[in-house]
N, C-alpha and C positions, 0 to 999 in steps of 0.2 A: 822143627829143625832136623836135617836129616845128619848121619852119620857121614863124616868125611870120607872119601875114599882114601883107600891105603896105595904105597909106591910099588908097585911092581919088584922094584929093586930092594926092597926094606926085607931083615929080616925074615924067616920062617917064623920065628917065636912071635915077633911083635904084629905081623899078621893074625894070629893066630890071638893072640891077645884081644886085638882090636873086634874078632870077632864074638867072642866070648864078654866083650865090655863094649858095647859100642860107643867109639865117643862123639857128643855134642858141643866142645869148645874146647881149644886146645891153641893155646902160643905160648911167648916166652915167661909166662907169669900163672898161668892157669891153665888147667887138667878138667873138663865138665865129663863125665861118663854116666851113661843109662845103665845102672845093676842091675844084671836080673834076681828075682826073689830065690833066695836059698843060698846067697854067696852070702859070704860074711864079708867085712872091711878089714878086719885086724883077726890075725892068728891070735887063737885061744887055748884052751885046752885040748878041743877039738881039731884033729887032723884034717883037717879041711885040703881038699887037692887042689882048688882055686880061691885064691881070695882077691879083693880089690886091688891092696897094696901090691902084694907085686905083678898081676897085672898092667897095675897103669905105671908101674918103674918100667918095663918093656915097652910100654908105648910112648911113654916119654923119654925112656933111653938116659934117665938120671930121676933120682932120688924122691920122692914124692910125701906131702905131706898132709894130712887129715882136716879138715876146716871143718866139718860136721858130720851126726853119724846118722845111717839109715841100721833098722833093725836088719835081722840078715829075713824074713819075710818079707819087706817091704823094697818093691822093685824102685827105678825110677832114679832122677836129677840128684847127682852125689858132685859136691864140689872138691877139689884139690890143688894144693897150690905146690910151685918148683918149689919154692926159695922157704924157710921158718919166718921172713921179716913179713912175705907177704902171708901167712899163713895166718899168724898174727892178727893182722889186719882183716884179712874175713873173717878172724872167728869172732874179731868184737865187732863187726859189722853184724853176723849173727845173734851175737849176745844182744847187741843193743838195738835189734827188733828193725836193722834196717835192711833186713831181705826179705821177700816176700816168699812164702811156700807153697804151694798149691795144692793137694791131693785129690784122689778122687778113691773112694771108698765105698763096700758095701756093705750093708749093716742088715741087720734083723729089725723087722718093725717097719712101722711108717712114721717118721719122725715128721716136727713141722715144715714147713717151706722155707724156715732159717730160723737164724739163731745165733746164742754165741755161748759158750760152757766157761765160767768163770768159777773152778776148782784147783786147788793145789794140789802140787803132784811133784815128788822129789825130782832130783835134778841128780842124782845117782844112784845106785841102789843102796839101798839100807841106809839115803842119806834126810834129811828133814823137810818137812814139803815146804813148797815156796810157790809165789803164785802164779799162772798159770792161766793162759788164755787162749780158747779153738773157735773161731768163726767158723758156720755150717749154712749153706741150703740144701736141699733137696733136690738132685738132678730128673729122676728119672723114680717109677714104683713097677715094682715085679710081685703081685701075691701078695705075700707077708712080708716084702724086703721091700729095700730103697739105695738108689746108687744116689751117693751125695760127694758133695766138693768140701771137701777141709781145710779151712786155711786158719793154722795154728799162730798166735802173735806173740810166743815164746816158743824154747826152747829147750821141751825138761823129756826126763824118762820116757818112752813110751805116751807120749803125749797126747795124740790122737786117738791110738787106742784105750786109754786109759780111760779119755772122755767119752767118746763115741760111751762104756761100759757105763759111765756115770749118768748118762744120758739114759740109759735103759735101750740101746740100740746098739748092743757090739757088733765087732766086725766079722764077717763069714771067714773061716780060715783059721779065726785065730785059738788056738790050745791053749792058752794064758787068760784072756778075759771075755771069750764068746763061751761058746754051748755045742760039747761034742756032737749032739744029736742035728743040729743043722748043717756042723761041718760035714757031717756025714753026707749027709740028705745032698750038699752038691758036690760032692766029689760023684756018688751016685748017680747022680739026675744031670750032671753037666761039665762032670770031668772039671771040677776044681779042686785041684790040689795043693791049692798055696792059701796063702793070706791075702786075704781084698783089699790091698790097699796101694795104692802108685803114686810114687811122688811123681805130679804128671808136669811143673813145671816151675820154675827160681826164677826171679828176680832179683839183680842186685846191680850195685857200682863197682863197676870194673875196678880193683885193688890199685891200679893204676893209670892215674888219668882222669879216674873214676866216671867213664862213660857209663848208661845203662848198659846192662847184659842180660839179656833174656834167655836164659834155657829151657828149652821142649822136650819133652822124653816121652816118645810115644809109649803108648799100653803095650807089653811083650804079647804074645798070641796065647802064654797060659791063663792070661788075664782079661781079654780081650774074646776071643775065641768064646769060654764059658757065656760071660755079657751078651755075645750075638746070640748065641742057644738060648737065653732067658728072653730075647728077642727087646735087648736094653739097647740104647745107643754107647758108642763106644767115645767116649769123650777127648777131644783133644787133636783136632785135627789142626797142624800148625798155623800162626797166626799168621795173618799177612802184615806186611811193612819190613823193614831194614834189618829190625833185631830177628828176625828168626834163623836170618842165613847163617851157616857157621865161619868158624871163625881160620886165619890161619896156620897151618901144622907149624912147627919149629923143627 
């Protein structure tokens, strides 16, 4: 799915949003935008000079609300909705396991050709584990790594990366539960300098009407880029049929 083009007449700022967020679905009910890795969603402690939120209040031009969170390393398909009723409504759509999530990941190790990680993992920090489920294959093997597809069937902390760690295959990138001496090793050898992980694409029932919605979120080039150099395939080339096209602006 590509990024909608912007109005000529629109804005400086909400230009200038759109390209720092590019968005993948947008009408009277729903906000789809590709993060890139290293923006946060929500103002924290940290002073952060771009975040999600108000990014996509500029590009929607009114109020915007949260339906689910990406880590601020994890680029890729972040959903949001206009209205709290519809907001609502995706997020128990998320809770109750009726969206589908995609990732694409690269780990340390050569894991199987699939699988599935059935470990608990809180659902906030410092909160009680609860159970927790990540579908894996094995896309692609580099050396000692492996680029694989994630498709998590809840919704808790840190989830993928948590498992990918449980699995004995963390993720390249990550400061929290991979191994400084690899992250090193590609930032060195292939200019990676983020977290391997991309949310590469959502499914879900349109909050209203509830048609399918398919969101695409291509690889950014810091993530993508590295992958060519390792001489990986880049995963994610848009699908064909109806749901890839986007959707329209309000």
């Amino acid at each position: 799915m590509m990024s909608m083009p912007t109005d000529p007449e629109e804005p400086c700022g909400t230009a200038a949003a759109r390209r720092a967020l590019p968005v993948l679905w947008s009408d009277a009910a729903v906000l789809a935008v590709n993060k890139p890795s290293g923006m946060v969603v929500h103002r924290g402690w940290a002073r952060d000079g771009e975040i999600v939120m108000v990014l996509a209040r500029r590009i929607a031009g009114a109020h915007v609300f949260p339906v689910h969170r990406l880590d601020r390393g994890t680029s890729g398909a972040l959903v949001l909705a206009l209205d709290p009723g519809i907001a609502r409504r995706l997020q128990d759509s998320f809770a109750g396991g009726k969206v589908l999530k995609r990732y694409v990941a690269l780990v340390r190790g050569i894991p199987p050709e699939s699988g599935v990680i059935d470990s608990p993992v809180p659902r906030s920090p410092g909160g009680p584990r609860v159970p927790a489920v990540t579908e894996f294959r094995r896309l692609a093997t580099f050396e000692r790594y492996a680029l694989i597809e994630a498709v998590p069937r809840s919704g808790r902390l840190h989830q993928v990366r948590r498992h990918l760690k449980h699995l004995a295959h963390p993720l390249i990138g990550d400061v929290r539960y991979g191994k400084g001496e690899h992250n090193r090793l590609f930032r060195c050898r292939f200019g990676l300098h983020r977290l391997a992980l991309h949310a590469l694409e959502i499914e879900l029932a349109h909050p209203v009407g509830g048609n399918p919605l398919r969101l695409f979120a291509s690889i950014p080039e810091d993530l993508a880029g590295p992958l060519r150099r390792m001489g990986l395939p880049v995963p994610g080339e848009p699908p064909s049929g109806p749901l890839q096209r986007s959707g329209p602006t309000d």
